[in-house]
TIFI-451387 format. One line per field, with one value per residue (C-alpha): residue number from 1; residue in three letters; chain; x, y, z. Coordinates in nm, 3 decimals. Layout:
N
pos	NUM | ...
code	ALA | ...
unit	A | ...
x	X | ...
y	Y | ...
z	Z | ...
END
This chain:
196
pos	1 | 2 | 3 | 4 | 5 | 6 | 7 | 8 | 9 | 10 | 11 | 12 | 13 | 14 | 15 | 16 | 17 | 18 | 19 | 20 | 21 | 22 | 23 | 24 | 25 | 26 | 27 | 28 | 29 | 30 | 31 | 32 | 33 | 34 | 35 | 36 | 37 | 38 | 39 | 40 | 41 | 42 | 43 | 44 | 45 | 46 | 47 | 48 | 49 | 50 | 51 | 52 | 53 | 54 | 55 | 56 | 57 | 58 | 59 | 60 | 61 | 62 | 63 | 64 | 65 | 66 | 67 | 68 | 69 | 70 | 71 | 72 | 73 | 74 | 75 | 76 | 77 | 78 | 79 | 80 | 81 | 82 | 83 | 84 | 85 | 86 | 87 | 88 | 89 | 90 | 91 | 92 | 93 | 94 | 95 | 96 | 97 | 98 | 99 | 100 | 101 | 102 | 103 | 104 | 105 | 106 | 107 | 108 | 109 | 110 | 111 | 112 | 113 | 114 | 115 | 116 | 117 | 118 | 119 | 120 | 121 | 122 | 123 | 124 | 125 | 126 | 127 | 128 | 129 | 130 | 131 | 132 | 133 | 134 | 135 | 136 | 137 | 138 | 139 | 140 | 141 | 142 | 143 | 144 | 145 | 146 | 147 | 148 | 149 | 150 | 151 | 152 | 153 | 154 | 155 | 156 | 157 | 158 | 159 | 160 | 161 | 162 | 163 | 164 | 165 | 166 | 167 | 168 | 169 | 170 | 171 | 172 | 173 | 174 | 175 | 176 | 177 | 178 | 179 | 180 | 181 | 182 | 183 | 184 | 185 | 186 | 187 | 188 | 189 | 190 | 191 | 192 | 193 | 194 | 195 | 196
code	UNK | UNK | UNK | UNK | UNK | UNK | UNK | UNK | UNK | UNK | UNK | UNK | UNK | UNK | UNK | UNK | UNK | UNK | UNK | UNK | UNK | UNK | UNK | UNK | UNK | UNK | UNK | UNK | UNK | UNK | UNK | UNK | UNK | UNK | UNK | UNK | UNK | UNK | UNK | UNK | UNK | UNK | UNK | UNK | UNK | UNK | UNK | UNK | UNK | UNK | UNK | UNK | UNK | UNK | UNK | UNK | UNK | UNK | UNK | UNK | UNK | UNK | UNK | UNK | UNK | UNK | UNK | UNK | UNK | UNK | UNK | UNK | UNK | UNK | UNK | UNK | UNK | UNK | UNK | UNK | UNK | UNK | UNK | UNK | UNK | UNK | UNK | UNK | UNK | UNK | UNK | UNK | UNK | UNK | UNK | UNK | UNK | UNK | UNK | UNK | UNK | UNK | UNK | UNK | UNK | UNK | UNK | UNK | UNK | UNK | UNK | UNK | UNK | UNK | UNK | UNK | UNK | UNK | UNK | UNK | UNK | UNK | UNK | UNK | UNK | UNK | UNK | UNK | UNK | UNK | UNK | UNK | UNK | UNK | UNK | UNK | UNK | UNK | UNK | UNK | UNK | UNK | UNK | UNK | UNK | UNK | UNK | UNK | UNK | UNK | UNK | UNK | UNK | UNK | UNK | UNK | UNK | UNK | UNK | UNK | UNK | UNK | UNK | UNK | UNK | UNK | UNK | UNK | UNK | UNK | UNK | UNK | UNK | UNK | UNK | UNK | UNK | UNK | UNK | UNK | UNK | UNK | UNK | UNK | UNK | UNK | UNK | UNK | UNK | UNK | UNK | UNK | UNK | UNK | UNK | UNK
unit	A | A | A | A | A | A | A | A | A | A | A | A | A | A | A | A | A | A | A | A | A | A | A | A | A | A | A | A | A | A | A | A | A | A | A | A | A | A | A | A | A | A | A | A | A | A | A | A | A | A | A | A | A | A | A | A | A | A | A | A | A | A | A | A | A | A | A | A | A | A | A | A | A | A | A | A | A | A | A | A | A | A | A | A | A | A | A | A | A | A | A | A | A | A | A | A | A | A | A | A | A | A | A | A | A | A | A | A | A | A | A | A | A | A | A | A | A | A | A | A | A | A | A | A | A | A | A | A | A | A | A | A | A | A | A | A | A | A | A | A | A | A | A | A | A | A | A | A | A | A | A | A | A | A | A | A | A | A | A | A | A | A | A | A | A | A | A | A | A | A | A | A | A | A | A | A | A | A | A | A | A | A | A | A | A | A | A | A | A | A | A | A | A | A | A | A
x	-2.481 | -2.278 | -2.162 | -1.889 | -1.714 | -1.387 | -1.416 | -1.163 | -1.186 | -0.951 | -0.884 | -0.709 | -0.766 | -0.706 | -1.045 | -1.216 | -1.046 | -1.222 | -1.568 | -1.710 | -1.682 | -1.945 | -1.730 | -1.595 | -1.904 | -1.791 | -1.471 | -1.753 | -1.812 | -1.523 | -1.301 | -0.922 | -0.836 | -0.565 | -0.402 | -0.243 | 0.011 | 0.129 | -0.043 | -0.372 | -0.320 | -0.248 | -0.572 | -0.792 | -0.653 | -0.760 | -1.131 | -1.124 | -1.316 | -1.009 | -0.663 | -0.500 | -0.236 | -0.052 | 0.061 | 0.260 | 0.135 | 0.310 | 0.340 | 0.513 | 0.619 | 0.749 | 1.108 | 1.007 | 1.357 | 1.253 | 1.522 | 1.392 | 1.156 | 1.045 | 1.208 | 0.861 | 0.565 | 0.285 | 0.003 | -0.305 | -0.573 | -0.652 | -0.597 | -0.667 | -0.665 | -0.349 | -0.213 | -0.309 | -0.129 | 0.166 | 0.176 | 0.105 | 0.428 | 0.660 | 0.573 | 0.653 | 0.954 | 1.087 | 1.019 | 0.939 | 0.605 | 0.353 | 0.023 | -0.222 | -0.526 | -0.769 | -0.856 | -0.521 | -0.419 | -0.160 | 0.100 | 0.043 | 0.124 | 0.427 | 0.550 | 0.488 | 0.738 | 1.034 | 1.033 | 1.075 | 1.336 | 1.106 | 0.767 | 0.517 | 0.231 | -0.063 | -0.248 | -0.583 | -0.554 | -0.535 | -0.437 | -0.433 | -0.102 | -0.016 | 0.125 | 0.207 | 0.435 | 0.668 | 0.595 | 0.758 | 1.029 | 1.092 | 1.064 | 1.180 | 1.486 | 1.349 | 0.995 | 0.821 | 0.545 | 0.337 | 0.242 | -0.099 | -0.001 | 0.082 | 0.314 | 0.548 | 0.625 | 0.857 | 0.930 | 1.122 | 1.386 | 1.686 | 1.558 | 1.532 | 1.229 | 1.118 | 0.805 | 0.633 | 0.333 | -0.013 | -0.014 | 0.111 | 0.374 | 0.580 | 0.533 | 0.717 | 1.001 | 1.035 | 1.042 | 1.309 | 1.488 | 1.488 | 1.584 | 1.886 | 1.956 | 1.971 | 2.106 | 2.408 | 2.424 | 2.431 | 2.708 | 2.898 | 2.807 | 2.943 | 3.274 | 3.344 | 3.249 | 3.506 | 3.751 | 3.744
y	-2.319 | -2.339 | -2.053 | -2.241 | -2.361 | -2.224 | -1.965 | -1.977 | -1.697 | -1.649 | -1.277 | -1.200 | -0.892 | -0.516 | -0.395 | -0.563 | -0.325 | -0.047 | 0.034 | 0.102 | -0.241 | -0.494 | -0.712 | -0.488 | -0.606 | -0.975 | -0.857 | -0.744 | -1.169 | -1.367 | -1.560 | -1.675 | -1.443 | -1.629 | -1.367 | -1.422 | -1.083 | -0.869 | -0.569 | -0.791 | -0.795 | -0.475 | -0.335 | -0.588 | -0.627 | -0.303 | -0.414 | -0.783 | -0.987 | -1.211 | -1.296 | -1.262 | -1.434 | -1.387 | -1.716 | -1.618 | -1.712 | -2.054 | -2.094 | -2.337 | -2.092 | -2.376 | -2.318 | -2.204 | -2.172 | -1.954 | -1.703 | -1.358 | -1.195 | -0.909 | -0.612 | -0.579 | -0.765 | -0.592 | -0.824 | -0.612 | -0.822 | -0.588 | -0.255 | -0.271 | 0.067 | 0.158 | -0.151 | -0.038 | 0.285 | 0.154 | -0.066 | 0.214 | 0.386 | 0.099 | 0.037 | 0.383 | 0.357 | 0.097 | -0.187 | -0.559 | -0.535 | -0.853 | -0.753 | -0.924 | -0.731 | -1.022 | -1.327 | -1.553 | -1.936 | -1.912 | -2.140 | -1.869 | -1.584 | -1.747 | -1.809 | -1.461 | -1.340 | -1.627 | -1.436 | -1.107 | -0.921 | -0.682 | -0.744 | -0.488 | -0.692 | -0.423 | -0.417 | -0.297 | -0.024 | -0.229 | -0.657 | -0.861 | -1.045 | -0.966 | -1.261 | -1.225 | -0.936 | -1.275 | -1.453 | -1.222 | -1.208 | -1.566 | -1.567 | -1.290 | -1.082 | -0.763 | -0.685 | -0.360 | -0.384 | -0.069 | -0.014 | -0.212 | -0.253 | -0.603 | -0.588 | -0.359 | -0.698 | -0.833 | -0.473 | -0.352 | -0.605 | -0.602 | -0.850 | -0.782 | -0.586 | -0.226 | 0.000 | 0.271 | 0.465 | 0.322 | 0.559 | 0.606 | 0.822 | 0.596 | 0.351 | 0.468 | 0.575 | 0.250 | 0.036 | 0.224 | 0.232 | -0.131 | -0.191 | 0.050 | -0.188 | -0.524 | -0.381 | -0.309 | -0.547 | -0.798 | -0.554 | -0.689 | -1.047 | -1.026 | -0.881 | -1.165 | -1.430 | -1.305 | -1.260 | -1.631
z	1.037 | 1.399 | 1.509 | 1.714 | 1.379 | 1.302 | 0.953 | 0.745 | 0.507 | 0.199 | 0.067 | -0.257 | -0.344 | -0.195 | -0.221 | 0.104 | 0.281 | 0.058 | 0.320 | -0.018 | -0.195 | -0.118 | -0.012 | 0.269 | 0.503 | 0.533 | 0.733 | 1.047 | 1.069 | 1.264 | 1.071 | 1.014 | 0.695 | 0.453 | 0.268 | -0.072 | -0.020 | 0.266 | 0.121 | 0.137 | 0.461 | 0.519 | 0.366 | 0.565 | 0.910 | 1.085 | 1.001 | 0.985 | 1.322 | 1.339 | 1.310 | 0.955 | 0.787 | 0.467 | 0.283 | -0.017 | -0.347 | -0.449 | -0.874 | -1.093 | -1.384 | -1.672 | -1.828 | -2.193 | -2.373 | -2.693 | -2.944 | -2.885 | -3.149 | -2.998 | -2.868 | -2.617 | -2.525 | -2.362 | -2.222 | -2.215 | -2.140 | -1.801 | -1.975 | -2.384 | -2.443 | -2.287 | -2.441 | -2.794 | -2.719 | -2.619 | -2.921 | -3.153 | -3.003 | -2.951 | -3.380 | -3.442 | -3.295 | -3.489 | -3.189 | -3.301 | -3.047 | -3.021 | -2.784 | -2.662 | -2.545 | -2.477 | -2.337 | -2.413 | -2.406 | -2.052 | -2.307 | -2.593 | -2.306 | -2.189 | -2.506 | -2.576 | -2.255 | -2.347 | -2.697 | -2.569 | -2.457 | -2.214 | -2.094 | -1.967 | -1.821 | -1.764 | -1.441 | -1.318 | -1.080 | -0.781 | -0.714 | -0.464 | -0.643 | -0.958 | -1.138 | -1.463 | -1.309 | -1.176 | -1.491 | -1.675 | -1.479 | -1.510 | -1.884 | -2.032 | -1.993 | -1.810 | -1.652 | -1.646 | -1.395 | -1.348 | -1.006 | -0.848 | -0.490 | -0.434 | -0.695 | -0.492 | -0.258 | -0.554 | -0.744 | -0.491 | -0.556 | -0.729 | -1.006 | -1.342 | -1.265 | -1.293 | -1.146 | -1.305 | -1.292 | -1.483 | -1.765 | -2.052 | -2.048 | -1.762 | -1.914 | -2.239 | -2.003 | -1.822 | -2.134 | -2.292 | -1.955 | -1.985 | -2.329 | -2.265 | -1.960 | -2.150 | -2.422 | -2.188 | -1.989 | -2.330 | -2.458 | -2.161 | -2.156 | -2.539 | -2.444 | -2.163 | -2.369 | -2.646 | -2.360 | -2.329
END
């Protein structure tokens, strides 16, 4: 071990910033901190021993051309229970709904997003970057990504992306927003290619 040699230290997640979490203490030891999101950052830097950077997370996302099946996708591998409710009301009110509420094949998952028209990929409370968030985006035709943190660096845009609260009842709201949404904006894209 020399003490001389440069640390470079990568940080993923929110919680070593959290003085609680175990990993909280290694911030005390000096070190170049990679982070993968600005709000990684953000939680560290006031108690990391040297500089920090953010380097934002790179991804190939493959093009998976699929017709749409389902009206909703929720990918619940993080939060099961809230998943299963979800499912239970999107079924009851009359959605074509496909879940998946444990460990999944990534290929089976993307599939899963290219055949829906709205995705709600389920979060744990807090993540360092929360990809399937951009996945969906990139696959299917409208995200709903409930709020973890890092996920507000790419939910704040004007993509085809909305935020809502980690509970149920927001997240009912947001996926009907979001149906209503495409459904409109498909009403349009109809119309102008009749027009033509």
């Amino acid at each position: 071990f020399d003490p001389q040699q440069v640390k470079i230290n990568l940080i993923q997640h929110v919680r070593h910033g959290d003085n609680k979490h175990p990993l909280f203490q290694f911030l005390q030891h000096r070190a170049i901190r990679v982070c993968v999101s600005d709000a990684v950052k953000e939680a560290i830097e006031p108690y990391a021993n040297g500089p920090c950077f953010t380097i934002k997370m790179g991804h190939d996302i493959p093009k998976v051309s699929k017709p749409k099946c389902y009206d909703l996708y929720i990918l619940a591998t993080k939060q099961p229970q809230l998943g299963k409710q979800l499912f239970e009301w999107a079924k009851s009110n009359g959605l074509r709904v496909l879940i998946h509420d444990s460990a999944t094949e990534r290929e089976l998952v993307y599939q899963a997003m290219a055949e829906s028209v709205v995705v709600i990929p389920l979060p744990n409370q807090t993540e360092g970057f929360f990809l399937p968030g951009i996945e969906a985006m990139a696959l299917a035709d409208w995200a709903v990504v409930p709020d973890c943190i890092a996920s507000r660096e790419y939910s704040f845009s004007k993509a085809n992306i909305s935020r809502c609260e980690l509970n149920l009842q927001a997240c009912e709201k947001a996926i009907e927003n979001a149906l209503v949404k495409v459904k409109g904006w498909r009403l349009f894209i109809n119309k102008w290619h009749r027009r033509r």
